[in-house]
C-alpha positions as a Python dict, from the first residue, in 0.01 Angstrom:
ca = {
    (1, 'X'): (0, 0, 0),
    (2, 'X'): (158, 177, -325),
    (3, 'X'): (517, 148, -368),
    (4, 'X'): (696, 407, -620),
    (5, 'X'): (912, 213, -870),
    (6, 'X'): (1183, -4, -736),
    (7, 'X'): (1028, 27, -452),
    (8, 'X'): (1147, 403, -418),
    (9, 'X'): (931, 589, -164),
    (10, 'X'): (639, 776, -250),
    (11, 'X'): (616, 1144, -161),
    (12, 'X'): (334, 1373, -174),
    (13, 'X'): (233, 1766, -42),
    (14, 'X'): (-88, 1911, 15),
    (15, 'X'): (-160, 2289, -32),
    (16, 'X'): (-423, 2436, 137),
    (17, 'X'): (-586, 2791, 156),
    (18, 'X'): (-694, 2742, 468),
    (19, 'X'): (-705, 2572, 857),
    (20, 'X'): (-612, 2222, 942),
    (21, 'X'): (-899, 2060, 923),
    (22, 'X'): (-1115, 1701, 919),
    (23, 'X'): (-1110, 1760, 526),
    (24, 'X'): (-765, 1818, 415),
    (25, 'X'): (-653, 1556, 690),
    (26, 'X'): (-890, 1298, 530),
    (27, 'X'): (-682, 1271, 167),
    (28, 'X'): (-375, 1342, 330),
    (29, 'X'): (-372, 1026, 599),
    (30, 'X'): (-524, 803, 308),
    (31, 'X'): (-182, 851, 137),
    (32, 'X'): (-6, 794, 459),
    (33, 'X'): (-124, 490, 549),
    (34, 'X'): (-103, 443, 203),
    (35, 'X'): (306, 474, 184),
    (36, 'X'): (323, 802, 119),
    (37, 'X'): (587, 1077, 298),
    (38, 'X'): (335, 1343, 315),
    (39, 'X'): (392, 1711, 400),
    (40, 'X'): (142, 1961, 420),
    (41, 'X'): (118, 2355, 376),
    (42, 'X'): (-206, 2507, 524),
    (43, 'X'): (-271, 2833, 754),
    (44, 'X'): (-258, 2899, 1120),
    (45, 'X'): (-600, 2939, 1304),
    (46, 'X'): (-475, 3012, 1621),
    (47, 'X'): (-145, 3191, 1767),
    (48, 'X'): (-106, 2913, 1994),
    (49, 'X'): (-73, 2657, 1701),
    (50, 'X'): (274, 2525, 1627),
    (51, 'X'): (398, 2654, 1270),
    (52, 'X'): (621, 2382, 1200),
    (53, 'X'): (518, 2034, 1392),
    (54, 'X'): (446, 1632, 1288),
    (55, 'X'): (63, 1540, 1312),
    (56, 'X'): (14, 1155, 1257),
    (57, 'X'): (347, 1104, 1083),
    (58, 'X'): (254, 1390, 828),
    (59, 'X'): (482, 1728, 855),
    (60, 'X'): (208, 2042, 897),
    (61, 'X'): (377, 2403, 786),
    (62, 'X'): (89, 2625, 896),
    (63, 'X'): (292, 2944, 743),
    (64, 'X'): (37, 3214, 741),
    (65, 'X'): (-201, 3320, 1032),
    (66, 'X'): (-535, 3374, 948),
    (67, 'X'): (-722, 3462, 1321),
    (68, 'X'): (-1031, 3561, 1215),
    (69, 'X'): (-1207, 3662, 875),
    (70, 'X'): (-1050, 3941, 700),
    (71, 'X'): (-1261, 4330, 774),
    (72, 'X'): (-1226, 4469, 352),
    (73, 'X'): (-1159, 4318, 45),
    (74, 'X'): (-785, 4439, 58),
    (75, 'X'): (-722, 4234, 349),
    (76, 'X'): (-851, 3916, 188),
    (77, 'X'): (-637, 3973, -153),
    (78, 'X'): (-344, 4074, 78),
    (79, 'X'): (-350, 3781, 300),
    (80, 'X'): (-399, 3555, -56),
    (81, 'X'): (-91, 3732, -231),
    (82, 'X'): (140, 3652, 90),
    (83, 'X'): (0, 3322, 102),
    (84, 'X'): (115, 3266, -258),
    (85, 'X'): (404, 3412, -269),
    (86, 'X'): (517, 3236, 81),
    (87, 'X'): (392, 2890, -89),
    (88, 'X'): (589, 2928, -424),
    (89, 'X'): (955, 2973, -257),
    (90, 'X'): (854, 2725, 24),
    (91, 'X'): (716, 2409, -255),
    (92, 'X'): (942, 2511, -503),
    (93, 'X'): (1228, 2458, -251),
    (94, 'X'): (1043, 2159, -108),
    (95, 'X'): (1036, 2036, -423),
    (96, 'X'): (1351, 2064, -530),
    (97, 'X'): (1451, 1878, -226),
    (98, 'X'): (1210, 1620, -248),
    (99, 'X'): (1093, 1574, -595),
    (100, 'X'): (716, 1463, -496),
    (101, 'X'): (490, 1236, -669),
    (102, 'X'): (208, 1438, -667),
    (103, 'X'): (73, 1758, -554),
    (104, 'X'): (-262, 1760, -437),
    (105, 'X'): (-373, 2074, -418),
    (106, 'X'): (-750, 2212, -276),
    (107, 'X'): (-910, 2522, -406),
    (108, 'X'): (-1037, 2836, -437),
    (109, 'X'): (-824, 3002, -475),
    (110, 'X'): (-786, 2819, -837),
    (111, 'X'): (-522, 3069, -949),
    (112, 'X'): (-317, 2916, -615),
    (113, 'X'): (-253, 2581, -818),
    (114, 'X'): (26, 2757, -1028),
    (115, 'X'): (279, 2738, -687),
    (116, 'X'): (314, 2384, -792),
    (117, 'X'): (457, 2501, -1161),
    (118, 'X'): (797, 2401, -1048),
    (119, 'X'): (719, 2045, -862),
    (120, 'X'): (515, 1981, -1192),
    (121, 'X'): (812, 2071, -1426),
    (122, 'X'): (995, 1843, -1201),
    (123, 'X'): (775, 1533, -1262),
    (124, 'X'): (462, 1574, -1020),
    (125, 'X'): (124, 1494, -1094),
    (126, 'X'): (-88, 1784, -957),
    (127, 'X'): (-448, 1712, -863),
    (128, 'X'): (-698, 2038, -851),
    (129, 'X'): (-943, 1938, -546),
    (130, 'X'): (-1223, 2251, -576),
    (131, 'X'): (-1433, 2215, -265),
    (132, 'X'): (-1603, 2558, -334),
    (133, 'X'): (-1612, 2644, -720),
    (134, 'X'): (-1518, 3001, -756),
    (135, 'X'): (-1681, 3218, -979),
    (136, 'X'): (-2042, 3131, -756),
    (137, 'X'): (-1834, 3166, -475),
    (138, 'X'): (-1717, 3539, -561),
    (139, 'X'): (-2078, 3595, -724),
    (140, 'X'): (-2209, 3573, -398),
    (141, 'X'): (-1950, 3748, -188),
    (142, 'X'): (-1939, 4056, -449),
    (143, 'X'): (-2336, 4071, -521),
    (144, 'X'): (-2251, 4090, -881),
    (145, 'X'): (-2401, 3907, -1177),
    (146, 'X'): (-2194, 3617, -1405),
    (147, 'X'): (-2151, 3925, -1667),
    (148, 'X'): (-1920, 4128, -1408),
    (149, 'X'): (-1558, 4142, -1512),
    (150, 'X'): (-1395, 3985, -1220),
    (151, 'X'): (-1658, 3700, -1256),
    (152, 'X'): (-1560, 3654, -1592),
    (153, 'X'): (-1180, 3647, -1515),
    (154, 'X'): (-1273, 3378, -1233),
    (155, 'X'): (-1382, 3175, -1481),
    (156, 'X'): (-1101, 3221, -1700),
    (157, 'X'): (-869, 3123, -1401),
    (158, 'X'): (-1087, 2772, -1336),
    (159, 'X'): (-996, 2720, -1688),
    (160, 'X'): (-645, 2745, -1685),
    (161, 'X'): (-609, 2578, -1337),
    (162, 'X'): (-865, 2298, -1477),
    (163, 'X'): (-618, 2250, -1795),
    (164, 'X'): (-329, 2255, -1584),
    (165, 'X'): (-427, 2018, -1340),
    (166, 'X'): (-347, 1640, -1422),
    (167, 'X'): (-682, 1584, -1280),
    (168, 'X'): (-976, 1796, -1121),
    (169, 'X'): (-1175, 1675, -810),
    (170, 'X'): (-1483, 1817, -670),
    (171, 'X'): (-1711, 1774, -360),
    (172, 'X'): (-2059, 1735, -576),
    (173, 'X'): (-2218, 1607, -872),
    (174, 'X'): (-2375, 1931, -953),
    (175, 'X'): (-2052, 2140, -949),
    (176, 'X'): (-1914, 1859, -1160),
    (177, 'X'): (-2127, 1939, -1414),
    (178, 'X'): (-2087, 2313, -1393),
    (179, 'X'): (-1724, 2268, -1437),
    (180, 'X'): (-1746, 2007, -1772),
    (181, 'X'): (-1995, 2269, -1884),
    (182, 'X'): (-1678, 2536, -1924),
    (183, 'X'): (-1333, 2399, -1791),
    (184, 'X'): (-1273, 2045, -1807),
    (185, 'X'): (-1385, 1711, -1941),
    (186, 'X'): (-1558, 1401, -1777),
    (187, 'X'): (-1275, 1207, -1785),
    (188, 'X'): (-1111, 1430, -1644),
    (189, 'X'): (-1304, 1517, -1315),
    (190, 'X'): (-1431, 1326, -1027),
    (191, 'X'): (-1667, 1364, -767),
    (192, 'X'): (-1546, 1281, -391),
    (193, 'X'): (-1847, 1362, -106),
    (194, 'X'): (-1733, 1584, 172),
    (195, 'X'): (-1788, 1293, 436),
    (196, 'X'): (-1605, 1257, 769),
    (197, 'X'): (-1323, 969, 807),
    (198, 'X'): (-1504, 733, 943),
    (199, 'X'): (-1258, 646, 1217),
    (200, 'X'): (-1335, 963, 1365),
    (201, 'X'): (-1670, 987, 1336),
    (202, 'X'): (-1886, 675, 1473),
    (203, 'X'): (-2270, 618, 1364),
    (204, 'X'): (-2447, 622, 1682),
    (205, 'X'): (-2815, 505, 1766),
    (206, 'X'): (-2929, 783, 2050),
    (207, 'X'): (-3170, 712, 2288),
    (208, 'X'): (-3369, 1045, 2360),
    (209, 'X'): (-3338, 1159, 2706),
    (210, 'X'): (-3609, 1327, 2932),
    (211, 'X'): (-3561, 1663, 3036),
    (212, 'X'): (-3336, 1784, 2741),
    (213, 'X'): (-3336, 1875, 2361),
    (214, 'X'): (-3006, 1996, 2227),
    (215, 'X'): (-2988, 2162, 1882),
    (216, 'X'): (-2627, 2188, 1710),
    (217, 'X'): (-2467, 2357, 1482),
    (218, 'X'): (-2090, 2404, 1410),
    (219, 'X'): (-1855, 2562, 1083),
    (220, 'X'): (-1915, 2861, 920),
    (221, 'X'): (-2087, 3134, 986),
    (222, 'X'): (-2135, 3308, 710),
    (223, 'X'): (-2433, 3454, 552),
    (224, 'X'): (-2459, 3215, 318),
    (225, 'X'): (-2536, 2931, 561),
    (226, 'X'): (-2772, 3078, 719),
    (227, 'X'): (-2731, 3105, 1099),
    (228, 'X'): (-2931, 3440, 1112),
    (229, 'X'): (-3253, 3219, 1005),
    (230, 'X'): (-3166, 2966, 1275),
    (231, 'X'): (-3154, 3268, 1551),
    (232, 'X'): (-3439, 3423, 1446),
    (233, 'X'): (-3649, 3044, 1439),
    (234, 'X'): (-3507, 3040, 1796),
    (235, 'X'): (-3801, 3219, 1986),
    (236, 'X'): (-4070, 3012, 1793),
    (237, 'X'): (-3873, 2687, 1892),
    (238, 'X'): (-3885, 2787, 2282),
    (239, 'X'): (-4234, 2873, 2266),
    (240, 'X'): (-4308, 2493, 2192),
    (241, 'X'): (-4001, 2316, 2364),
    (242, 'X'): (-3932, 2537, 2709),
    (243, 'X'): (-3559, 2289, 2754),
    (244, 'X'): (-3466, 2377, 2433),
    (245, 'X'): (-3099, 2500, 2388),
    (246, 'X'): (-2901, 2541, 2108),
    (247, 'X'): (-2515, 2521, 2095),
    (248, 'X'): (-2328, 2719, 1867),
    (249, 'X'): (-1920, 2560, 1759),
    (250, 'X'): (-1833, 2882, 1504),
    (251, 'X'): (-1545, 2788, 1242),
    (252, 'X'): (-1360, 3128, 1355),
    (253, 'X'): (-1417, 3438, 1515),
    (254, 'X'): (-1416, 3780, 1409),
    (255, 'X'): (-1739, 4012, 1271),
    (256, 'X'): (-1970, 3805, 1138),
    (257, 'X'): (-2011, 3604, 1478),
    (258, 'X'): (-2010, 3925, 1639),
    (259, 'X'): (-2349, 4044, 1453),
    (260, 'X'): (-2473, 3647, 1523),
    (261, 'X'): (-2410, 3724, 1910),
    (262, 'X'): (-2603, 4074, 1879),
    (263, 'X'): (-2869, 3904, 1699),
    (264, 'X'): (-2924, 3664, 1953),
    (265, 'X'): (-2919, 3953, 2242),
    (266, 'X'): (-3162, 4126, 2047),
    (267, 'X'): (-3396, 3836, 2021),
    (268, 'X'): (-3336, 3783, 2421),
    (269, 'X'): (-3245, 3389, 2376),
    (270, 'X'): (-2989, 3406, 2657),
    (271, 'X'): (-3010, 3034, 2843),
    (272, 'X'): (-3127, 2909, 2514),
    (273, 'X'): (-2874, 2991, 2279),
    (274, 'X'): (-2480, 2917, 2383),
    (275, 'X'): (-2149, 3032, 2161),
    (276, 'X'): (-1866, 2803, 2229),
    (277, 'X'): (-1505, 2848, 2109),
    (278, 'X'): (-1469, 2649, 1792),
    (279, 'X'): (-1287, 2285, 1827),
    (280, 'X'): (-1059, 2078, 1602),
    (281, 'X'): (-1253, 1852, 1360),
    (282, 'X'): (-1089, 1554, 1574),
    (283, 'X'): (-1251, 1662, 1889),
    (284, 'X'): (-1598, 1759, 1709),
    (285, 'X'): (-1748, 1361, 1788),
    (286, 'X'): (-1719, 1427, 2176),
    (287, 'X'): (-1856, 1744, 2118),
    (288, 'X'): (-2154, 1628, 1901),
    (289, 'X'): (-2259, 1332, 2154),
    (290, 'X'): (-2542, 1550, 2327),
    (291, 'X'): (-2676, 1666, 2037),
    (292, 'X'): (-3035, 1593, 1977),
    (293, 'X'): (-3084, 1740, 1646),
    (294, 'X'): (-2810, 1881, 1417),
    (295, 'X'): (-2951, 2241, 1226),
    (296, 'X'): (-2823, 2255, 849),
    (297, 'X'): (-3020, 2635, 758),
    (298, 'X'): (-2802, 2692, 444),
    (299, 'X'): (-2971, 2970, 220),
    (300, 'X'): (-3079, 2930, -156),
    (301, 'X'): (-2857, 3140, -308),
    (302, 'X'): (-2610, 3177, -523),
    (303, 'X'): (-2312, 2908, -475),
    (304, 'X'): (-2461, 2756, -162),
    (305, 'X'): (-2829, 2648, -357),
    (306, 'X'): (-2586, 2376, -501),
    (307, 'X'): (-2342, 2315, -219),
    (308, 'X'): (-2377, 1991, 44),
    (309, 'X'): (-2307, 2107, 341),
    (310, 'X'): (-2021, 1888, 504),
    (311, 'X'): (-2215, 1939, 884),
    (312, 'X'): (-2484, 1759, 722),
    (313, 'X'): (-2265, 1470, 682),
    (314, 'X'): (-2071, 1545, 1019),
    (315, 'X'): (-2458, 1503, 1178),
    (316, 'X'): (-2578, 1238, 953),
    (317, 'X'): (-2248, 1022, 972),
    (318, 'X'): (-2263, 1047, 1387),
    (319, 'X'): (-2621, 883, 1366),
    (320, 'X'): (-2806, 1224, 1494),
    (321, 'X'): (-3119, 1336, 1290),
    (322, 'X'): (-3096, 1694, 1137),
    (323, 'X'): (-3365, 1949, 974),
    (324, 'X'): (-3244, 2101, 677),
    (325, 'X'): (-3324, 2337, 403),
    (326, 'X'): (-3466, 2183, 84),
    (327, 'X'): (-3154, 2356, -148),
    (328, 'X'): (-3112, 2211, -455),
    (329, 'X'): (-2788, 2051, -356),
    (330, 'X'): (-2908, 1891, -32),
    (331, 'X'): (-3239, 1760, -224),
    (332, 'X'): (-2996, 1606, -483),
    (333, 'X'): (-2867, 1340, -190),
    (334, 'X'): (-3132, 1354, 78),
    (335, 'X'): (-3498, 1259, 58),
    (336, 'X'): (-3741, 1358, 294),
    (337, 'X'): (-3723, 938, 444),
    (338, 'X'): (-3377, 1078, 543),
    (339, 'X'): (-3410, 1414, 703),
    (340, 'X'): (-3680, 1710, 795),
    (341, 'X'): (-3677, 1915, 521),
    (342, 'X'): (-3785, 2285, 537),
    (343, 'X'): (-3827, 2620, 303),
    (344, 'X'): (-3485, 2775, 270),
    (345, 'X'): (-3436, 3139, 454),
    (346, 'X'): (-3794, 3059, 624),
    (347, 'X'): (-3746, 3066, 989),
    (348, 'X'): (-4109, 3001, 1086),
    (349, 'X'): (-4071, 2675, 860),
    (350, 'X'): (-3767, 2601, 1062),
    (351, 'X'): (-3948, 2596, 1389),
    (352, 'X'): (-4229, 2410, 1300),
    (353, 'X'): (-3978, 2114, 1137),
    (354, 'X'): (-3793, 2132, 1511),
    (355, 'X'): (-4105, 2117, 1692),
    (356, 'X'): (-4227, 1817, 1482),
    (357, 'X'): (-3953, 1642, 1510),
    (358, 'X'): (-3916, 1715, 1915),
    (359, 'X'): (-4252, 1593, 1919),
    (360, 'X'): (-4186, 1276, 1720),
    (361, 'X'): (-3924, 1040, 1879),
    (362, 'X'): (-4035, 771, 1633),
    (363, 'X'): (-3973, 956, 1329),
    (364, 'X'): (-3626, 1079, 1465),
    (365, 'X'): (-3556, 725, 1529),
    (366, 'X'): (-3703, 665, 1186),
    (367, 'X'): (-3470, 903, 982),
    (368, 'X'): (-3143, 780, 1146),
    (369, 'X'): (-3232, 430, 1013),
    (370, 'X'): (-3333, 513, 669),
    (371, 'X'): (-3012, 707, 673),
    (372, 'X'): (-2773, 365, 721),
    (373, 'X'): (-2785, 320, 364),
    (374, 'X'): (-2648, 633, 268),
    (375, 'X'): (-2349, 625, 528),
    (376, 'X'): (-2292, 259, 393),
    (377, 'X'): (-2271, 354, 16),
    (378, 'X'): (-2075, 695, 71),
    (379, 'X'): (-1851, 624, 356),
    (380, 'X'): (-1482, 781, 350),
    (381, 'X'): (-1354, 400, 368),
    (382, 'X'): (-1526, 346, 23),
    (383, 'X'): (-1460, 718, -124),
    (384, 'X'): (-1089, 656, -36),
    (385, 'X'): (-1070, 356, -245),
    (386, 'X'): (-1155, 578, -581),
    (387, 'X'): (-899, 900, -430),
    (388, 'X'): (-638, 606, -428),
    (389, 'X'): (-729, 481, -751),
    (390, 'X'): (-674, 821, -873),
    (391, 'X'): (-351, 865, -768),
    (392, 'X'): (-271, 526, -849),
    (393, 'X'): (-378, 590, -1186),
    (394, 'X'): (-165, 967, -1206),
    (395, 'X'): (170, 865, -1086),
    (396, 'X'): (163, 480, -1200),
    (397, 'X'): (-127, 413, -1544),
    (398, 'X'): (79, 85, -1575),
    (399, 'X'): (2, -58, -1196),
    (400, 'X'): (-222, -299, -1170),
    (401, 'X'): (-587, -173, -1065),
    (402, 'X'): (-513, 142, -1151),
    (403, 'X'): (-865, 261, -1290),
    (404, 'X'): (-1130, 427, -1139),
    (405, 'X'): (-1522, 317, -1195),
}
């Protein structure tokens, strides 16, 4: 446990640009349990949700809706600016109150961090976590090149946030680089894997059962990750497996699932493929326990070629086997001993890796096994350790073990 000094108590806010979810609850019940007073600022997914209310000891202010993806540009830079705006008077005020620790707060948008300005000027460390590094990001959304102007200006932004940030976090070694290429230094940014919190999610051994072979998938579902390849590998896949079915948990509603849905009428997979309502990230491992196979179809492009998928790690983490596109930020952690690979974008490649595997208990049994290692040496209970280090190291350099490897 950290204690502040003379034992003072520690205090600490997270800001977050989007939904409650598995990954912002993971840092922010490590500093909990950790001693921390913790308060967090994050949108509302649902009109049901509570905007003011205690989860696990932490207080969640969910202070802007955000139902379903935004329909034009405008809408998205509207929502962002009200989002700011509402953050700045509400931390600032927080922070006056409360005079935090640290700020830990988890990007894009990068340009978000400077709501902390006043908590900083009032002593807090501020820690920029970028779990989806920008300029791709917007490279991919826009279908412009890294010459555009608003590219360029994206980059500027990292910068700034990057310098000032006390310290810069980010979900893979790859993006690491990219951002000591142009915003930061190596001293000054970590690496922290996307996994679940291992008290949530449990590594199962599954015993195939007759009669049955459930595909999942479950997050996003935009372009980028590729659920359009997945429906359209769907006919293929039935051909060979007649029981198949494949269950769909989207993030959120709103257009883009609304095309999926046509897609899959179009194709004529009714009975095979099934859109649920999306669930909380703590309800996910109940969820997950009849699947057969988890589906990780991310496309090579832009942004996501280097991205890990955190559903890889959901499915890998829960001890199910998963076929997966051979991106270059998937190959980076996986090997083919590991999971069933296939082409990126290549729905007839998808199939045949299902099919394999359907027809191959032994190897699914195989993959889970050779995966133990992985969940060992990059479970949240050992990624923690470093996050706390971190901190340790931000708000106290003279406290004992406060260095990171």
């Amino acid at each position: 446990m950290m204690q502040g000094s003379e034992n003072k108590q520690l205090r600490a806010c997270f800001v977050y640009y989007q939904c409650f979810s598995q990954l912002l609850y993971r840092e922010a019940i490590t500093l909990k349990r950790g001693g921390f007073d913790v308060d967090i600022i994050c949108l509302r997914a649902h009109p049901s949700e509570e905007v003011d209310s205690i989860y696990e000891g932490m207080r969640v202010r969910k202070i802007v809706p955000r139902y379903g993806a935004e329909k034009s540009t405008f809408a998205y830079f509207a929502r962002l600016l009200f989002f700011f705006n509402k953050t700045f008077l509400l931390l600032s005020y927080m922070s006056l109150s409360k005079r935090y620790h640290l700020i830990h707060f988890t990007a894009p948008p990068d340009a978000a961090i400077f709501t902390t300005v006043i908590g900083k000027l009032l002593g807090a460390k501020v820690i920029l976590d970028i779990h989806d590094i920008g300029p791709e990001l917007f490279m991919r959304k826009l279908g412009v090149k890294e010459s555009h102007p608003v590219v360029r200006m994206l980059k500027t932004m990292e910068k700034a946030a990057a310098r000032f940030a006390d310290h810069v976090i980010t979900v893979t070694h790859l993006w690491r680089n990219a951002l000591i290429s142009r915003s930061t230094t190596p001293e000054k940014c970590s690496v922290m894997l996307n996994v679940p919190d291992n008290e949530i999610f449990k590594f199962v051994e599954r015993e195939p059962r007759e009669g049955r072979f459930n595909l999942f998938y479950h997050g996003s579902v935009e372009e980028h990750f590729g659920v359009d390849t997945l429906l359209d590998a769907m006919p293929l896949i039935k051909r060979h497996i007649p029981h198949v079915k494949l269950h769909i948990y989207p993030a959120k509603r709103g257009r883009l699932l609304e095309a999926l849905q046509g897609r899959s009428e179009a194709l004529q997979l009714e009975g095979y493929v099934f859109f649920h309502e999306g669930v909380p990230f703590y309800e996910l491992p109940g969820v997950l326990k009849d699947a057969d196979l988890g589906i990780v179809p991310t496309k090579n492009l832009i942004f996501s070629n280097e991205a890990v998928s955190s559903k890889s790690f959901d499915y890998i983490f829960s001890g199910i086997p998963i076929v997966i596109s051979r991106t270059a930020g998937h190959s980076f952690y996986y090997t083919d001993e590991m999971v069933k690979f296939f082409e990126p974008c290549n729905s007839a490649d998808l199939a045949a890796a299902v099919t394999d595997l359907y027809r191959n208990k032994e190897m699914r049994q195989r993959q889970v096994r050779q995966s133990l290692k992985f969940v060992e040496d990059n479970s949240w209970d050992r990624i923690q350790l470093n996050y706390l280090n971190i901190v340790k190291e931000l708000i106290d350099p003279a406290a004992p073990g406060a260095d990171r490897a």
